[in-house]
C-alpha positions in Angstrom: 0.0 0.0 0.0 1.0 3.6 -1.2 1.7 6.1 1.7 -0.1 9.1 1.7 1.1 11.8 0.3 -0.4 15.4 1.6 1.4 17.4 -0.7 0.3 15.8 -3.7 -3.3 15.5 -2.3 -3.4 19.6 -1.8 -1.7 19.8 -5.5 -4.8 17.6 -7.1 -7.3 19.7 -4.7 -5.9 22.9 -5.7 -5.9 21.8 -8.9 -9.6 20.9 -9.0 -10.4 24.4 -7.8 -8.7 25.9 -10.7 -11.1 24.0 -12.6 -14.1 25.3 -10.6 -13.0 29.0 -11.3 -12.7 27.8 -14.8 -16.2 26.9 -15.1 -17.9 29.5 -12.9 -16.0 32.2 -15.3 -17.5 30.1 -18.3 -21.1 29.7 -16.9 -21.3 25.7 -16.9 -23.2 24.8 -14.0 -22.9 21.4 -15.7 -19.0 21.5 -15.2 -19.6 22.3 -11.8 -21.3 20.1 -10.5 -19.7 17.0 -12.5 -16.3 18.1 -9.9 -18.8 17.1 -7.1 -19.7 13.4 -5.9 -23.2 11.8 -6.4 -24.5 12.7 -3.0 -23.1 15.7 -2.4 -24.4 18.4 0.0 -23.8 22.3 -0.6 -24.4 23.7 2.6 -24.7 28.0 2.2 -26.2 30.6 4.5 -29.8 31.2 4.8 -30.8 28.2 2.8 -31.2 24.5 3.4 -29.3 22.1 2.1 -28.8 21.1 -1.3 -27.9 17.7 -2.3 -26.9 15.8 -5.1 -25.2 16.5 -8.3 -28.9 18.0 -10.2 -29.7 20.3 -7.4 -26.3 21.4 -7.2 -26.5 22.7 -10.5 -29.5 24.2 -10.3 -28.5 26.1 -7.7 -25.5 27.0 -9.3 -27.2 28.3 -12.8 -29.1 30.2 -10.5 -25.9 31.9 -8.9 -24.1 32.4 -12.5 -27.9 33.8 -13.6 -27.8 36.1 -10.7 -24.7 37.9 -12.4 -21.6 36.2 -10.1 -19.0 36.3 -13.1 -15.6 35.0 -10.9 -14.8 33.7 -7.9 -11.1 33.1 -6.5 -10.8 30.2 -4.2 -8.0 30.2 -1.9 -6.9 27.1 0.2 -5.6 28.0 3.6 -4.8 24.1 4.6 -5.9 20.6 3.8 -6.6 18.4 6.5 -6.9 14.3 6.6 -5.8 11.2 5.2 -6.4 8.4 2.8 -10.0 9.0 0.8 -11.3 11.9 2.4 -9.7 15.8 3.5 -10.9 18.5 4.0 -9.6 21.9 2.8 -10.2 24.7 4.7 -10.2 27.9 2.8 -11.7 31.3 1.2 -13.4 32.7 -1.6 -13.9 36.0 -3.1 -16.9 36.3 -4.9 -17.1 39.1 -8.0 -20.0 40.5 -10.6 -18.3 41.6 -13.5 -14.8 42.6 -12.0 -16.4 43.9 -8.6 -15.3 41.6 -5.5 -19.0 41.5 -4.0 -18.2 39.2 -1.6 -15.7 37.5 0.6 -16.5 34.0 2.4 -14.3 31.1 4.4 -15.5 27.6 3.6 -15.2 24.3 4.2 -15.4 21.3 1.7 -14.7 18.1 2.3 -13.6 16.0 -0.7 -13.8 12.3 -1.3 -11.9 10.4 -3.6 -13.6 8.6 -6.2 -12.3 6.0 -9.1 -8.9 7.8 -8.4 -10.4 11.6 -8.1 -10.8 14.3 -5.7 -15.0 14.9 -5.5 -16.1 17.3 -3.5 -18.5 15.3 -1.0 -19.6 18.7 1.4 -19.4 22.1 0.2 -20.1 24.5 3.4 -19.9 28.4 3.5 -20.5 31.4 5.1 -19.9 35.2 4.1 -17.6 37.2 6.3 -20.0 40.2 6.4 -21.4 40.9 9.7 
């Protein structure tokens, strides 16, 4: 058995969030949600859960509808072992090239057939 190798892990997650950006500043909510798992959970302020991969992007055609153009994910740390971490980070939200929004989040990812998933997707805006 292969030892665990954080570094690498952070590299693939980090790498997966480049994608995210990618498709948030293209409009797929169908790329986004494909980067998370079957029964995912997107956990944001003021609203209930959503879960699973349709739902998810509904919610995010909604967000990319709404005018949210770019976001730029930041990871703080990654945390964990084997086939699940989770990656502790923040976000700045923008409309057009206006930041209108700056959150910390929470995802945790899973690994599945060999990729990082995200499995929970929890955040909340820094605003008071």
């Amino acid at each position: 058995m292969q030892a665990f190798d954080a570094r690498a892990a952070r590299e693939e997650i980090e790498a997966k969030n480049k994608k995210l950006m990618a498709f948030v500043a293209a409009g797929d909510s169908s790329g986004i949600s494909s980067l998370y798992t079957a029964d995912a959970k997107l956990m944001f302020s003021g609203k209930p859960a959503i879960v699973g991969r349709e739902a998810i992007k509904a919610t995010f055609s909604e967000i990319l509808r709404s005018g949210v153009s770019k976001i730029e994910l930041k990871t703080k740390d990654v945390f964990g072992a084997g086939d699940m971490l989770a990656e502790e980070g923040e976000v700045t939200i923008y409309v057009n090239d206006t930041a209108v929004a700056e959150e910390k989040y929470i995802i945790l990812w899973k690994k599945v057939d060999g990729e990082w998933e995200l499995f929970r997707d929890i955040a909340n805006s820094n605003s008071k």
